[in-house]
N, CA, C and O atoms as a GROMACS GRO file, in nm:
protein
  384
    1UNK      N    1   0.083  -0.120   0.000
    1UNK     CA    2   0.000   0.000   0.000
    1UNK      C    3   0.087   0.126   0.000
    1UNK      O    4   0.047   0.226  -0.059
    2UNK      N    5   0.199   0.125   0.061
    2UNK     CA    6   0.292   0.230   0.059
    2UNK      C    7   0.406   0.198  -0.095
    2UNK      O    8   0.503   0.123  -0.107
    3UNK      N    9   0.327   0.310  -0.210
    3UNK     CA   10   0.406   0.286  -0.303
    3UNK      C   11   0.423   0.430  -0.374
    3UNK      O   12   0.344   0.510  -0.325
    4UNK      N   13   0.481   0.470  -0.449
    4UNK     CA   14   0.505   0.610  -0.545
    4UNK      C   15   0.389   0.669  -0.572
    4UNK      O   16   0.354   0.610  -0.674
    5UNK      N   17   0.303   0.750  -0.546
    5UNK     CA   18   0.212   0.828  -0.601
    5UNK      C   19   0.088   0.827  -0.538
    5UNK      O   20  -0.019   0.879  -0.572
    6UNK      N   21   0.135   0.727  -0.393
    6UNK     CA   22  -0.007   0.698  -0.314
    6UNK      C   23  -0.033   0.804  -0.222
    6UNK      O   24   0.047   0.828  -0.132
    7UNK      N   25  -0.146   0.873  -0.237
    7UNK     CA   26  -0.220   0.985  -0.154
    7UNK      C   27  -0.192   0.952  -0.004
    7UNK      O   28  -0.206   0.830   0.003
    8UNK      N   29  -0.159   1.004   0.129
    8UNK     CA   30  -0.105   1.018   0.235
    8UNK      C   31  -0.193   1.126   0.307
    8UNK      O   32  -0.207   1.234   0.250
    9UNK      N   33  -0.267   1.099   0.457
    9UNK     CA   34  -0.213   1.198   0.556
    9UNK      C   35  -0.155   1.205   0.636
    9UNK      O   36  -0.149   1.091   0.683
   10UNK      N   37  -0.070   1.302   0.724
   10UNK     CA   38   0.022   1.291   0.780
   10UNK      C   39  -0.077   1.257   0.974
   10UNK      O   40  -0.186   1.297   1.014
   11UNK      N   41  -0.024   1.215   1.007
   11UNK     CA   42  -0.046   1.182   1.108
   11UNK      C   43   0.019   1.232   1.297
   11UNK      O   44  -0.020   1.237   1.413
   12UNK      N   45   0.094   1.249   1.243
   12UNK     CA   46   0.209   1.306   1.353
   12UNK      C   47   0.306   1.398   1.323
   12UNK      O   48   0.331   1.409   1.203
   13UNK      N   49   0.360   1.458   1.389
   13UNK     CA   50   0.436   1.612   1.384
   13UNK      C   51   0.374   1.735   1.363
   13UNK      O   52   0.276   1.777   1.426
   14UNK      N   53   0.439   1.797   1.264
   14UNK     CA   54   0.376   1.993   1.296
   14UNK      C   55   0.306   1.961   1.151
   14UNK      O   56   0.220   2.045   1.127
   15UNK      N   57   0.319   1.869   1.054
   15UNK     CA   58   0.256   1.872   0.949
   15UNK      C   59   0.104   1.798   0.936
   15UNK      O   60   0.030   1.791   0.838
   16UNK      N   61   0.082   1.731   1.111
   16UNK     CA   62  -0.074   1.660   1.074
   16UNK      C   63  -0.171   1.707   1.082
   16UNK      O   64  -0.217   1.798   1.151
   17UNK      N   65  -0.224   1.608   0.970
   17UNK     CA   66  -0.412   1.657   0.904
   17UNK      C   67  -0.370   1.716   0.778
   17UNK      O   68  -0.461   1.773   0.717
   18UNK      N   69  -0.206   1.719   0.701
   18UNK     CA   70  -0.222   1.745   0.578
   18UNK      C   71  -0.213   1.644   0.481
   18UNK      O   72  -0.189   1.535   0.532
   19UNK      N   73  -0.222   1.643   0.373
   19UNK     CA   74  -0.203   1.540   0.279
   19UNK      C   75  -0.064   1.595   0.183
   19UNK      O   76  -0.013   1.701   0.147
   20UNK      N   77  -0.043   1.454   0.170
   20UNK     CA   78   0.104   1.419   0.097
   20UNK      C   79   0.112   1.350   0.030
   20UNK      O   80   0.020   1.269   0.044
   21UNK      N   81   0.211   1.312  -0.092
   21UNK     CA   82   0.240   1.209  -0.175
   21UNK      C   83   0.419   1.146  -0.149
   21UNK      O   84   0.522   1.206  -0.119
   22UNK      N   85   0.389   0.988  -0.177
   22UNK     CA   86   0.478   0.888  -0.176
   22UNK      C   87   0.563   0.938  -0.302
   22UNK      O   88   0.535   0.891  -0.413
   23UNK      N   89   0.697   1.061  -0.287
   23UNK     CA   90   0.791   1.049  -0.387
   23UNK      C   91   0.884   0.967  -0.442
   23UNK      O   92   0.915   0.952  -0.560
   24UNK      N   93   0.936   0.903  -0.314
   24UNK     CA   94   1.013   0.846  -0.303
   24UNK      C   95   0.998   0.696  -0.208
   24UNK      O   96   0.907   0.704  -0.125
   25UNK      N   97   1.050   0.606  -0.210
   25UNK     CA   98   1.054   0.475  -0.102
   25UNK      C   99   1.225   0.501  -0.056
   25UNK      O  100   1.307   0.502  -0.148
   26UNK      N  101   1.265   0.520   0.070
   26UNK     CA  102   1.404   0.482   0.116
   26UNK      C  103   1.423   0.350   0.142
   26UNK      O  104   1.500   0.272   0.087
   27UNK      N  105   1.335   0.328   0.243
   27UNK     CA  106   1.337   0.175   0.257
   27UNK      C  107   1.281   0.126   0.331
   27UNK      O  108   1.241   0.216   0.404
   28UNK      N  109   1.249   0.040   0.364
   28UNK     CA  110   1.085  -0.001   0.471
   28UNK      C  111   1.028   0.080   0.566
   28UNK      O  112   0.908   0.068   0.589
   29UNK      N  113   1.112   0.180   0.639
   29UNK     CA  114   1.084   0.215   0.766
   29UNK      C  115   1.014   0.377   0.672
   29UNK      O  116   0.896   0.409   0.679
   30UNK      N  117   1.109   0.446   0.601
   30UNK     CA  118   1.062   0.608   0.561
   30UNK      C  119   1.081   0.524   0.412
   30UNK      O  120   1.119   0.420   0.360
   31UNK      N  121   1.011   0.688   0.386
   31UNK     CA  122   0.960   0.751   0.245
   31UNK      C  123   0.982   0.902   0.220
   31UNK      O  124   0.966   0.986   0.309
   32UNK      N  125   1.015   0.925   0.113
   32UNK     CA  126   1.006   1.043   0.120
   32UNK      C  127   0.886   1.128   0.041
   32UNK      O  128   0.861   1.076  -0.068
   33UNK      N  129   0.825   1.217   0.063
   33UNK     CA  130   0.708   1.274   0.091
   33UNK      C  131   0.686   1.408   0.037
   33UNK      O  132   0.773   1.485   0.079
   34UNK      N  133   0.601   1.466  -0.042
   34UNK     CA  134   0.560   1.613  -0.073
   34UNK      C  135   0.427   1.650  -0.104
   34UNK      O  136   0.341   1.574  -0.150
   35UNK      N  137   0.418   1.751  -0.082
   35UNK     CA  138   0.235   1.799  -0.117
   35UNK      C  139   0.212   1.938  -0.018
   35UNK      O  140   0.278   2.038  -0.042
   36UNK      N  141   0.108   1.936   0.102
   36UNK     CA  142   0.074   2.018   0.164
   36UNK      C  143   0.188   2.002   0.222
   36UNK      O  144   0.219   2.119   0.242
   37UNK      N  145   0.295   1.922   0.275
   37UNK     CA  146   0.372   1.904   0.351
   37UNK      C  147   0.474   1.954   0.299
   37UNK      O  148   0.445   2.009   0.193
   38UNK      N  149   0.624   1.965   0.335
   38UNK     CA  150   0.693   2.022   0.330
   38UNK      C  151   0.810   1.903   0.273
   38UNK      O  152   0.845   1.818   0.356
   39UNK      N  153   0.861   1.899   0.154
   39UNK     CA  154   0.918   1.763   0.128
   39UNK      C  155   1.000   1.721   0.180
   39UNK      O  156   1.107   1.781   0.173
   40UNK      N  157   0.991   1.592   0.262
   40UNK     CA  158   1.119   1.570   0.359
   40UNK      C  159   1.125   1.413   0.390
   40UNK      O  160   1.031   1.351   0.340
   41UNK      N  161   1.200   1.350   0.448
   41UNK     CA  162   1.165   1.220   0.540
   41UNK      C  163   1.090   1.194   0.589
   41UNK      O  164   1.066   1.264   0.688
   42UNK      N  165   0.981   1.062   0.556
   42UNK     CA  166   0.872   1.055   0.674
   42UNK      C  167   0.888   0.911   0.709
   42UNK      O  168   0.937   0.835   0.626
   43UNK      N  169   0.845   0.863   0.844
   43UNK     CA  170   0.829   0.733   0.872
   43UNK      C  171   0.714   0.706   0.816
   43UNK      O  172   0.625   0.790   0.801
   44UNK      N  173   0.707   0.580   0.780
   44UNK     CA  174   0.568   0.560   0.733
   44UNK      C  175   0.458   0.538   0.847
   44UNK      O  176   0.337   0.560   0.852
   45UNK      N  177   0.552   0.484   0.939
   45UNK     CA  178   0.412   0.479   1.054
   45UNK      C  179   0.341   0.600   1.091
   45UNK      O  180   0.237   0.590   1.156
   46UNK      N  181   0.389   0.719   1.055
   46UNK     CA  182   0.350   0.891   1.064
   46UNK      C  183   0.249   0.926   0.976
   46UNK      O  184   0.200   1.038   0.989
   47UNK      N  185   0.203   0.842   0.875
   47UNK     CA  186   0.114   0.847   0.759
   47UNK      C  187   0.038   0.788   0.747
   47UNK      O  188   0.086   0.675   0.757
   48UNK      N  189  -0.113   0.775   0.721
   48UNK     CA  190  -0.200   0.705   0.689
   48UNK      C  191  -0.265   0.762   0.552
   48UNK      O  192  -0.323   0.867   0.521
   49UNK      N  193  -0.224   0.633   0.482
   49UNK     CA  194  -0.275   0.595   0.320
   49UNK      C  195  -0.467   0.659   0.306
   49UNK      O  196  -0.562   0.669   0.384
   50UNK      N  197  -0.451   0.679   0.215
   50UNK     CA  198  -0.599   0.719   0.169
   50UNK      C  199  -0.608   0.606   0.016
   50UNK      O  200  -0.510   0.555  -0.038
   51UNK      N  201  -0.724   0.591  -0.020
   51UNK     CA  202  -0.787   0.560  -0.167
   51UNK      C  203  -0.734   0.625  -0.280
   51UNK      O  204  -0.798   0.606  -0.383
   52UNK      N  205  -0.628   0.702  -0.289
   52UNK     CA  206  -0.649   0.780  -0.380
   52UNK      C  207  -0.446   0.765  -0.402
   52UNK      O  208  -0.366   0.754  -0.310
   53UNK      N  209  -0.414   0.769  -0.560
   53UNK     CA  210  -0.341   0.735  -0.619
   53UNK      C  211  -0.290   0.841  -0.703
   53UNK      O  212  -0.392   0.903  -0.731
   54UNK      N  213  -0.203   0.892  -0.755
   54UNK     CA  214  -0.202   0.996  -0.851
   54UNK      C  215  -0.041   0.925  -0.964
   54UNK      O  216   0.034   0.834  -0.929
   55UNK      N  217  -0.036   0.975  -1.047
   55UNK     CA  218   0.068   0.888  -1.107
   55UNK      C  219   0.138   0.982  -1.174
   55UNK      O  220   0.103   1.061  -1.262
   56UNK      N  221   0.287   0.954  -1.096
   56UNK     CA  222   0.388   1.041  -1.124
   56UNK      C  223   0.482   0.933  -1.074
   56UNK      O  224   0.454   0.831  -1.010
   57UNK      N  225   0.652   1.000  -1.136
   57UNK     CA  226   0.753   0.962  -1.130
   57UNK      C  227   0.812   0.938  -1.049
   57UNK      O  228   0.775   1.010  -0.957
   58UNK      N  229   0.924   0.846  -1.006
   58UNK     CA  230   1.028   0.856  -0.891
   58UNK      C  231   1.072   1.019  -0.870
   58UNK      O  232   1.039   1.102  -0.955
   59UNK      N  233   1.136   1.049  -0.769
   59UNK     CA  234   1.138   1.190  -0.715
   59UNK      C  235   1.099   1.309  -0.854
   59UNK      O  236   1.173   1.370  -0.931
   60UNK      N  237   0.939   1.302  -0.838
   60UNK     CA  238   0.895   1.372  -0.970
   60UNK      C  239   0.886   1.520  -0.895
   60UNK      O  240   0.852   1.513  -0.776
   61UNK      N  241   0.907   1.632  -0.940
   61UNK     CA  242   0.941   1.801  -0.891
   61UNK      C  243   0.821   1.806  -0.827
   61UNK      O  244   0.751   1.705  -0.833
   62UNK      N  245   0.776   1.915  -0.758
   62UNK     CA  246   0.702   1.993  -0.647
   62UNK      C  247   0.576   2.027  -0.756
   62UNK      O  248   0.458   1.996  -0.741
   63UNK      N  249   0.621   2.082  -0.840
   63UNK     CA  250   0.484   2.109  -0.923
   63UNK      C  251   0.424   2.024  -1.002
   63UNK      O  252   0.314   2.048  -1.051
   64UNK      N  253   0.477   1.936  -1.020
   64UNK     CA  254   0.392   1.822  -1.105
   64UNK      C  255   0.278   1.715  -0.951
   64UNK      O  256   0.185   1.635  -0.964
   65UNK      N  257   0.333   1.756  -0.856
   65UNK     CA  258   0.269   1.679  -0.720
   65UNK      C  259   0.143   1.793  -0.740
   65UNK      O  260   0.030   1.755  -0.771
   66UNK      N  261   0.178   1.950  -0.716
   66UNK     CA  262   0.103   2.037  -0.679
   66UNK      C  263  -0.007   2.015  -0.795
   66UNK      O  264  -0.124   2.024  -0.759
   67UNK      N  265   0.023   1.983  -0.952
   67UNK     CA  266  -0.064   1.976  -1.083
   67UNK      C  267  -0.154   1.890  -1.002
   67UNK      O  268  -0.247   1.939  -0.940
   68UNK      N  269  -0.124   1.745  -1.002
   68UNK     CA  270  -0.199   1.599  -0.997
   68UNK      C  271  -0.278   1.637  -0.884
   68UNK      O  272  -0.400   1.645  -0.899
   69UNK      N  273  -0.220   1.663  -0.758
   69UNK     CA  274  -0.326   1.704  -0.627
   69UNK      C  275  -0.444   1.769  -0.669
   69UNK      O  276  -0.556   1.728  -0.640
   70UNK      N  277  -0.415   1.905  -0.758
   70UNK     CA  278  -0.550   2.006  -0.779
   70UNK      C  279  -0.610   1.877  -0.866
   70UNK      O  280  -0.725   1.914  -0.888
   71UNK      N  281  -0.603   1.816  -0.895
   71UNK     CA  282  -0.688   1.705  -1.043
   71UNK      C  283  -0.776   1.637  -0.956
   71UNK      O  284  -0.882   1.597  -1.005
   72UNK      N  285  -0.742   1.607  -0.776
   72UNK     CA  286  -0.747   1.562  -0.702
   72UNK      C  287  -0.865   1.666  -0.612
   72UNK      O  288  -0.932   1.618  -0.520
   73UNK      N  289  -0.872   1.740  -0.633
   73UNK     CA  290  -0.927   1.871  -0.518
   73UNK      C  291  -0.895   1.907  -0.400
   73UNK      O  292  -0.959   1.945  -0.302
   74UNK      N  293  -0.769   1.886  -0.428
   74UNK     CA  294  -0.706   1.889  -0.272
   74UNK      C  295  -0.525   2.000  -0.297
   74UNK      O  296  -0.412   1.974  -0.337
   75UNK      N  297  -0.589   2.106  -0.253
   75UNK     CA  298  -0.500   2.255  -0.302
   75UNK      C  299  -0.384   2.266  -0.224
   75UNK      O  300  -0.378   2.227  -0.107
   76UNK      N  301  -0.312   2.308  -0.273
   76UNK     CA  302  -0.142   2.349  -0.226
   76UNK      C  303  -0.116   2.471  -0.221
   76UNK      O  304  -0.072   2.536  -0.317
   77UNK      N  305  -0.141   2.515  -0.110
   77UNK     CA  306  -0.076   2.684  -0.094
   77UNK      C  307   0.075   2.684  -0.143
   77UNK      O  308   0.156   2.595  -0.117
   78UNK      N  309   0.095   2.778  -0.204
   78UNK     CA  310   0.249   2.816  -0.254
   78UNK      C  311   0.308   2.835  -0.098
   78UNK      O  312   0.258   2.888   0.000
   79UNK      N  313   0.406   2.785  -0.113
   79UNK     CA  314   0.517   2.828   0.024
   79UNK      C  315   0.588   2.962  -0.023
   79UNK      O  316   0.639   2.985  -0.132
   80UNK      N  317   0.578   3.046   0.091
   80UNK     CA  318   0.654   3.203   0.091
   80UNK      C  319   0.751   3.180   0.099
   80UNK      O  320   0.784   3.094   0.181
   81UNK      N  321   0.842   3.240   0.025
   81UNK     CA  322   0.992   3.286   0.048
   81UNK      C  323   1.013   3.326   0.119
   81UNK      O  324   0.911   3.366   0.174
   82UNK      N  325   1.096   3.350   0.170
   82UNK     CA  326   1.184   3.418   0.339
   82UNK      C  327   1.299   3.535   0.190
   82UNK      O  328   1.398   3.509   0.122
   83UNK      N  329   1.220   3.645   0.203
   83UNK     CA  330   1.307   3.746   0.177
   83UNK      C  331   1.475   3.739   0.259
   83UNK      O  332   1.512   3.754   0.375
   84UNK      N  333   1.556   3.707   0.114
   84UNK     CA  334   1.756   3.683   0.133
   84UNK      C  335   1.770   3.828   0.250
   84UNK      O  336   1.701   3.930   0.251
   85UNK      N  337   1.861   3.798   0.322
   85UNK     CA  338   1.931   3.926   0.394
   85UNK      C  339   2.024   3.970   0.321
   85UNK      O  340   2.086   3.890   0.250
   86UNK      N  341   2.058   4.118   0.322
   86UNK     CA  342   2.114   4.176   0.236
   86UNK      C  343   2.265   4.225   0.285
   86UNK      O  344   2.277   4.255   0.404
   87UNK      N  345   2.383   4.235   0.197
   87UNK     CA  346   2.489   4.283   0.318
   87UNK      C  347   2.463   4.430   0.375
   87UNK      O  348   2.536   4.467   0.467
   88UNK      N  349   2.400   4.486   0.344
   88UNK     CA  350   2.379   4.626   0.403
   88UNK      C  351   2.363   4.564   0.527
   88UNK      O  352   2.454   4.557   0.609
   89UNK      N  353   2.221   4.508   0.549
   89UNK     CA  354   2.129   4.540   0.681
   89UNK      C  355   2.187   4.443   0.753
   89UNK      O  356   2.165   4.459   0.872
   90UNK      N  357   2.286   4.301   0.715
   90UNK     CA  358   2.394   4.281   0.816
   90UNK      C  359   2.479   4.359   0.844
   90UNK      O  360   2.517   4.334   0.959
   91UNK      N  361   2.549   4.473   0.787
   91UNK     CA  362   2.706   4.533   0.826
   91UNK      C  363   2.580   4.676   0.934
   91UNK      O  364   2.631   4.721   1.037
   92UNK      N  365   2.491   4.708   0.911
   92UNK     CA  366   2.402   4.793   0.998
   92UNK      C  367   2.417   4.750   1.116
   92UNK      O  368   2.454   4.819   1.211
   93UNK      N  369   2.371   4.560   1.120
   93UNK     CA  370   2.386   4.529   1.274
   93UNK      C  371   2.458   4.549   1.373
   93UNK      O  372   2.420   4.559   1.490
   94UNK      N  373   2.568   4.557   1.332
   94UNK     CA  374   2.738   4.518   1.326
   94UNK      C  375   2.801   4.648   1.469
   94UNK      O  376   2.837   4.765   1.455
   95UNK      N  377   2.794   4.582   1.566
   95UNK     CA  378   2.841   4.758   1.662
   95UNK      C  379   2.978   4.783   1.667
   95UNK      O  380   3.060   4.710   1.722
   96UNK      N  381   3.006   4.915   1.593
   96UNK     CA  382   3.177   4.954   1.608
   96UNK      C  383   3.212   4.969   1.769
   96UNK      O  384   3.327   4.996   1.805
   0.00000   0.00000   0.00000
């Protein structure tokens, strides 16, 4: 049941009650994981499988997950950038 493209919710940590997809298999214990979640390592025992399948590639990019999900009805907020620090407003910090 835990295979590439199988619909996921997360179950435990700061990411549960979202849904995710099977990018990757490491190896029995984790998987690696993207969607509402944040793509990273998951145990699989942290996830519970849903009905729902979407079909994509071994580590297939962020937006082809985000495409198949909406096909799915199930939406992906864009993640915000963290505006770069600039060397100005570090050397500002800086006390002579």
């Amino acid at each position: 049941m835990i295979d590439i493209g199988r619909v996921c919710m997360k179950i435990a940590g700061r990411d549960a009650g979202k849904y995710c997809v099977i990018v990757k298999k490491i190896d029995d214990n984790y998987v690696l994981i993207d969607g509402q979640t944040r793509r990273k390592k998951c145990n699989v025992k942290h996830l519970e499988p849903i009905n729902k399948k979407i079909k994509i590639k071994k580590d297939a990019p962020h937006s082809t997950i985000v495409s198949e999900l909406k096909k799915l009805e199930i939406i992906v907020e864009p993640k915000e950038k963290r505006p770069k620090k600039s060397l100005e407003s570090s050397s500002k910090n800086k006390k002579k």
